[in-house]
C-alpha positions in Angstrom: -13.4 -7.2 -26.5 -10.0 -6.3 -28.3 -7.0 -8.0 -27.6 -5.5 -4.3 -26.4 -8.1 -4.2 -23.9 -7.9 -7.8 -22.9 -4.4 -7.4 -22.4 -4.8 -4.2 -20.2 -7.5 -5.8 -18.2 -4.7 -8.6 -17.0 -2.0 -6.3 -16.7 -4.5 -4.6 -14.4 -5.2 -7.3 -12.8 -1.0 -8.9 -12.3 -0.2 -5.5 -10.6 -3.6 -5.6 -8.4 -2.2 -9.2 -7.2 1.3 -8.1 -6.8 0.2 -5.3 -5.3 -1.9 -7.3 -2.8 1.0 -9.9 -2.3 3.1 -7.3 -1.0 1.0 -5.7 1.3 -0.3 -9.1 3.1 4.0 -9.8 3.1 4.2 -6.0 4.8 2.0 -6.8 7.5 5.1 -9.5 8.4 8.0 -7.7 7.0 8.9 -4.4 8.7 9.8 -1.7 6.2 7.1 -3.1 3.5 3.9 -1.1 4.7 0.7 -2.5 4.4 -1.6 0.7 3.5 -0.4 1.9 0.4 -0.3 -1.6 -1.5 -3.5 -2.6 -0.3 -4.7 0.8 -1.3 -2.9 0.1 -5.1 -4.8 -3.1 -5.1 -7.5 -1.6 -4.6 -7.2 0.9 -7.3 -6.1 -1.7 -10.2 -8.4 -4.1 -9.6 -11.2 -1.9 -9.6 -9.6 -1.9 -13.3 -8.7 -5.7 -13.5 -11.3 -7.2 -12.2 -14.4 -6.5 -10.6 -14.8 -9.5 -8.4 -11.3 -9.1 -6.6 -11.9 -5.0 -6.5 -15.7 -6.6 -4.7 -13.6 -8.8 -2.3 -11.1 -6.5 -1.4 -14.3 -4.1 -0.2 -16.1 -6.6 1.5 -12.6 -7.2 3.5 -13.4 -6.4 7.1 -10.0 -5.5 7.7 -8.8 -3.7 4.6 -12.6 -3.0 3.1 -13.0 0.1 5.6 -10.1 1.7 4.6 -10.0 1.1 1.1 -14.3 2.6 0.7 -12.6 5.7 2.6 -9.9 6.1 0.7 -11.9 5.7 -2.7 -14.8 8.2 -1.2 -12.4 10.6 0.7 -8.9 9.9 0.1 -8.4 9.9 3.4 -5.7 7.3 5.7 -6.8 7.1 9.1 -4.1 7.5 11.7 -3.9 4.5 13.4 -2.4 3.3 10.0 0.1 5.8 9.2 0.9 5.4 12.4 1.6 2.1 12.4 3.2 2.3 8.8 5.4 4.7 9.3 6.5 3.8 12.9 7.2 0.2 10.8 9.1 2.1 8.2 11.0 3.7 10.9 12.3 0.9 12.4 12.9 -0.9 8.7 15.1 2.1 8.1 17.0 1.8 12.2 17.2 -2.2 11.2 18.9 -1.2 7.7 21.6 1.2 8.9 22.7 -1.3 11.4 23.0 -4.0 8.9 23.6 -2.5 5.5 27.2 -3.0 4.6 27.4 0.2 2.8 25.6 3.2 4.5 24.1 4.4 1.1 22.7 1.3 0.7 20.5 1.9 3.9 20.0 5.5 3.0 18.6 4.6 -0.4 15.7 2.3 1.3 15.5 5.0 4.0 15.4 8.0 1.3 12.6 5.9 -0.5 10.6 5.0 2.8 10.9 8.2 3.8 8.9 9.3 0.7 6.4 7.3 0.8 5.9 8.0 4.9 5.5 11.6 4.0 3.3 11.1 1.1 0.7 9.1 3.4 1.0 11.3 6.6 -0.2 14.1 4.2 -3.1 12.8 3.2 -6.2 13.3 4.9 -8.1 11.7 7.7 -11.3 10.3 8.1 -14.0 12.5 9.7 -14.6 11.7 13.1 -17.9 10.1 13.4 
């Protein structure tokens, strides 16, 4: 193995951890949503590492949604639900505390992003 690829393989794997890290500190954390950082875990450590991309499947809380997202690219609603209703709130929470209202529209421009991105993708067939 090359040292290029070696040192891809544990970049990979840092961001599949960070990644991770934020996404089990979003289910806590309003405005930090869970889905799409479990769903980039998913994605570099199928790169990183094969045993964490294994566990992270085998998950009976996150593995469902990341094998339908890798076979269909599909969210199911109940998470961007959830997500955005979180990122919602986050962005309500900011503009009451933010001591400079562009501060809170920044985070609320950014959430708002990323809450449209994930309500457009598709969801899982029924069944």
């Amino acid at each position: 193995m090359s040292p290029l690829h070696h040192a891809r393989r544990w970049l990979w794997l840092l961001l599949a951890y960070v990644a991770l890290g934020l996404g089990i500190v979003g289910i806590f954390l309003p405005g930090l949503p869970t889905t799409p950082f479990v769903l980039l875990a998913a994605f570099a450590a199928a790169r990183g590492s094969k045993r964490l991309h294994a566990r992270l499947l085998a998950h009976r809380t996150f593995g469902p949604m990341i094998r339908e997202w890798q076979a269909t690219g599909a969210v199911n609603r109940r998470a961007k639900t959830w997500a955005i209703g979180m990122m919602a709130a986050s962005s309500a929470i900011m503009f009451a505390t933010a001591p400079k209202w562009w501060m809170a529209g920044i985070g609320t421009g950014i959430m708002a992003v990323v809450g449209l991105w994930l309500w457009l993708r598709p969801e899982p067939p029924a069944g």
